[in-house]
C-alpha distance (Angstrom), angle and dihedral (degrees) to the residues before:
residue distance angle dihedral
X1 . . .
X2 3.74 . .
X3 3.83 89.4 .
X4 3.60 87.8 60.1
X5 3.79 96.0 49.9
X6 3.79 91.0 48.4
X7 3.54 95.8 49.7
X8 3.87 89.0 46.2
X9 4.06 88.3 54.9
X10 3.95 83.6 46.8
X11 3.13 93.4 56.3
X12 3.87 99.4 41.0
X13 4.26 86.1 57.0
X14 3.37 97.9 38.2
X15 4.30 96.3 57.7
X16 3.53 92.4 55.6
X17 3.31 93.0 51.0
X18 4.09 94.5 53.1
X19 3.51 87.8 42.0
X20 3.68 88.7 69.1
X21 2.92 90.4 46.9
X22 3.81 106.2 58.2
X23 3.86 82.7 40.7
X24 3.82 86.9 58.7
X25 3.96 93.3 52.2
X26 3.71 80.7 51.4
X27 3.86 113.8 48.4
X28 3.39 113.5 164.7
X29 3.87 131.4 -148.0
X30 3.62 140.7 -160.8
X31 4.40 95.0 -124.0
X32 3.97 110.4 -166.0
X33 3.48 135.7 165.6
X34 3.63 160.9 178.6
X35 3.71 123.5 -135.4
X36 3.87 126.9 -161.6
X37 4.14 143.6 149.7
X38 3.23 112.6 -79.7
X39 3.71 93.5 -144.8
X40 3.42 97.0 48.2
X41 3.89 111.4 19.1
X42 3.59 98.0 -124.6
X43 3.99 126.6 138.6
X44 3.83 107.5 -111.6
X45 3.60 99.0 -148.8
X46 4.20 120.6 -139.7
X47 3.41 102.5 29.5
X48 3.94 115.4 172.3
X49 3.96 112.8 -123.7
X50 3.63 118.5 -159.3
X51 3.84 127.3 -173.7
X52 3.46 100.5 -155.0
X53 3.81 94.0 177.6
X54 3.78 88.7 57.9
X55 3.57 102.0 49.9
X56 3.53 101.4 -71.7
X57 3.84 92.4 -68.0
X58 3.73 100.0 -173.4
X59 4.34 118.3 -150.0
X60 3.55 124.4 176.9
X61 4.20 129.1 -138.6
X62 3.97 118.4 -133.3
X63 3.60 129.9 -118.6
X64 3.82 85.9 -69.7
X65 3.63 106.2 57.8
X66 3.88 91.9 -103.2
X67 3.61 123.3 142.7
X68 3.77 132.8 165.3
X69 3.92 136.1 162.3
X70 3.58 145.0 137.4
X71 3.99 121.2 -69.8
X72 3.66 154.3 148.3
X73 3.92 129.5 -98.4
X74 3.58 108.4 -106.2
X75 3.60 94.0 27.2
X76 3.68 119.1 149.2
X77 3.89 115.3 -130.1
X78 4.10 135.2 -173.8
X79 3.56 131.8 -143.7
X80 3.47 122.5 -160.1
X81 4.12 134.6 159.9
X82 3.10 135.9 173.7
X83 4.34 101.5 -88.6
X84 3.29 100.8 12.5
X85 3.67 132.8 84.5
X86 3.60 126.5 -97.6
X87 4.01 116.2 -92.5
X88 4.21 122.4 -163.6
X89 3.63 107.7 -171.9
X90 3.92 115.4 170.7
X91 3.42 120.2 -141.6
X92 3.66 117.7 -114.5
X93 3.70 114.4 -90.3
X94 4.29 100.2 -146.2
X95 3.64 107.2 49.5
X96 3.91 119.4 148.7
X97 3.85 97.4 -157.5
X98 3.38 131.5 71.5
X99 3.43 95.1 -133.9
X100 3.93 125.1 62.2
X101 3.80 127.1 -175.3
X102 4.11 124.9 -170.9
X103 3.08 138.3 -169.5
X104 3.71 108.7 -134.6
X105 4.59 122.7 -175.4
X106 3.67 121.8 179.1
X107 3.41 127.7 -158.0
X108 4.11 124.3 -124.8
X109 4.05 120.2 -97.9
X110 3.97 105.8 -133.3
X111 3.84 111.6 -162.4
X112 3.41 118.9 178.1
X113 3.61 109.8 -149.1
X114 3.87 121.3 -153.7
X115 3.73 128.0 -103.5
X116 3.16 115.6 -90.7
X117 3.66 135.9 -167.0
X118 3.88 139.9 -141.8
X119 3.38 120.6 -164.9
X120 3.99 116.5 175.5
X121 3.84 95.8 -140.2
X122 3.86 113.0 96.7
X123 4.09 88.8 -159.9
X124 3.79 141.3 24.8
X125 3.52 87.6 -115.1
X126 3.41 99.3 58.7
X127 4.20 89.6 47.1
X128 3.65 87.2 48.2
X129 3.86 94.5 48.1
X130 4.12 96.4 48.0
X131 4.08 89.1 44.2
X132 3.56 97.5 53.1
X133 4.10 85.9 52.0
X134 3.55 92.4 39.8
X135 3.98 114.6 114.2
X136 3.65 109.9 -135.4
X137 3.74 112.8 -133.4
X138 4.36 120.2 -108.9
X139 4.22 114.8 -102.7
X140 3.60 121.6 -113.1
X141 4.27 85.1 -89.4
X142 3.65 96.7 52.0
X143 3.82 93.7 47.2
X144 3.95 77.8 49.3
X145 3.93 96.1 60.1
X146 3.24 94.6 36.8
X147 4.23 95.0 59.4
X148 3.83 88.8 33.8
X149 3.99 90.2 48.2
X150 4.32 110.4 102.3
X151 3.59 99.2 -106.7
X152 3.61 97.8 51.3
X153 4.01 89.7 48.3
X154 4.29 86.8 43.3
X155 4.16 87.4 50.9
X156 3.90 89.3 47.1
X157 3.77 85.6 47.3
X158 4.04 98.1 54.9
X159 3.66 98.5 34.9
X160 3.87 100.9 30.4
X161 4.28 116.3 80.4
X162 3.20 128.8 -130.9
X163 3.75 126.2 -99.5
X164 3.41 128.9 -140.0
X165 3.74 100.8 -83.2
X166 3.90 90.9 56.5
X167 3.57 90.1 49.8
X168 3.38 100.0 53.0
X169 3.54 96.3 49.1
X170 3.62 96.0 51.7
X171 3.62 89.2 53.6
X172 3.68 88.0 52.3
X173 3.63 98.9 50.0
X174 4.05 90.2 47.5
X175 3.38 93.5 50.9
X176 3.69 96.2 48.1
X177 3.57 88.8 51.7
X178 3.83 101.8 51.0
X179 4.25 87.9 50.2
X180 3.75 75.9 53.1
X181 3.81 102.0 53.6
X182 4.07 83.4 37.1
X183 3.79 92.6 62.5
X184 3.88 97.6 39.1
X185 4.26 88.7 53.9
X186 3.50 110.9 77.8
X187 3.69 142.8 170.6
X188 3.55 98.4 -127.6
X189 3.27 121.3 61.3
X190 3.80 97.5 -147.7
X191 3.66 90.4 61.9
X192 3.18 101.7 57.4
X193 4.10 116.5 89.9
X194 3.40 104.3 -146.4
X195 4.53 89.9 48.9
X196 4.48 76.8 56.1
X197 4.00 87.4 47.4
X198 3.71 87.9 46.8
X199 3.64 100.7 47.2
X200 3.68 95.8 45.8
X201 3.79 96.4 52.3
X202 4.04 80.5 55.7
X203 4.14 90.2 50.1
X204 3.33 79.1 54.7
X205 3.58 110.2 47.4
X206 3.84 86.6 45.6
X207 3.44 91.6 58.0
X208 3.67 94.2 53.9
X209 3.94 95.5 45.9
X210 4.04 83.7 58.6
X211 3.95 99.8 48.1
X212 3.72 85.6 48.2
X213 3.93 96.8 51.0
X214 4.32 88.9 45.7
């Protein structure tokens, strides 16, 4: 009977002890996070975090790059995000705290996607069809004849209107003109050039009637 109790004490002491053990072999931490571009230093928001040491547990970051959940030193974790490369970081096996904070940056994913091109004809036939009845647009020297050509200046002429210049220099013609006409009207007939003309093509004519009668 007092075997029995010993070994019960035994046993009592001795599963603590392996407990602690286990629990040792086992340490868990408190893992957070920020993530960010490492070009630019700003969060990238929803990144997927997989444990792949602990059965690919999968977490996700917010809209600020911030992650955090519980794991094991030594753990092995990946990063990936929507245009950026994938990232797998292990956690560091020796660390004293039970909490463990990292900074993590990935780097942008450039693809370079081929050229591609739309055409709006479902069939060759239909392409050939609206090319053959396509009208090909004029060259730079045929648009050139055709602005320089007389009706196309005698359009611009009627429905174009004048500019300054033109203005002015119809107003300056007028005006000379009517200062003209001013100083050829006058008040007395016998200054006037033309009444002289007119009166000495009459002399004149006179003259002539009275030879001819002689």
């Amino acid at each position: 009977m007092m075997k029995y109790l010993l070994t019960i004490i035994l046993l009592l002491f001795i599963t603590p002890v392996f407990a602690q053990q286990t629990t040792g072999d086992k340490k868990l931490i408190q893992f957070s996070g920020i993530i960010t571009d490492v070009d630019s230093n700003y969060a990238v928001p929803y990144v997927t975090v997989t444990n792949l040491t602990n059965k690919s547990q999968r977490y996700g970051a917010n809209y600020k790059g911030f992650f955090s959940f519980i794991a094991h030193p030594g753990d092995t974790i990946l990063y990936t995000a929507v245009g950026y490369r994938d990232l797998l970081l292990p956690i560091p096996a020796e660390i004293n705290d039970t909490k463990y904070t990292a900074m993590i940056r990935l780097k942008a994913d450039i693809i370079n996607l081929p050229t591609v091109r739309v055409y709006p004809w479902a069939t060759v036939e239909e392409f050939t069809r609206d090319f053959m009845a396509m009208k090909i647009a004029d060259d730079d020297y045929a648009i050139a004849l055709k602005n320089l050509s007389q009706e196309s200046i005698s359009g611009m002429i009627q429905s174009l209107s004048r500019d300054g210049g033109e203005i002015q220099s119809i107003n300056y013609r007028l005006n000379h003109d009517r200062a003209l006409n001013k100083n050829m009207v006058q008040t007395n007939p016998l200054l006037n050039p033309f009444a002289w003309g007119k009166l000495m093509q009459s002399i004149f004519k006179g003259d002539k009637s009275k030879n001819s009668d002689n």
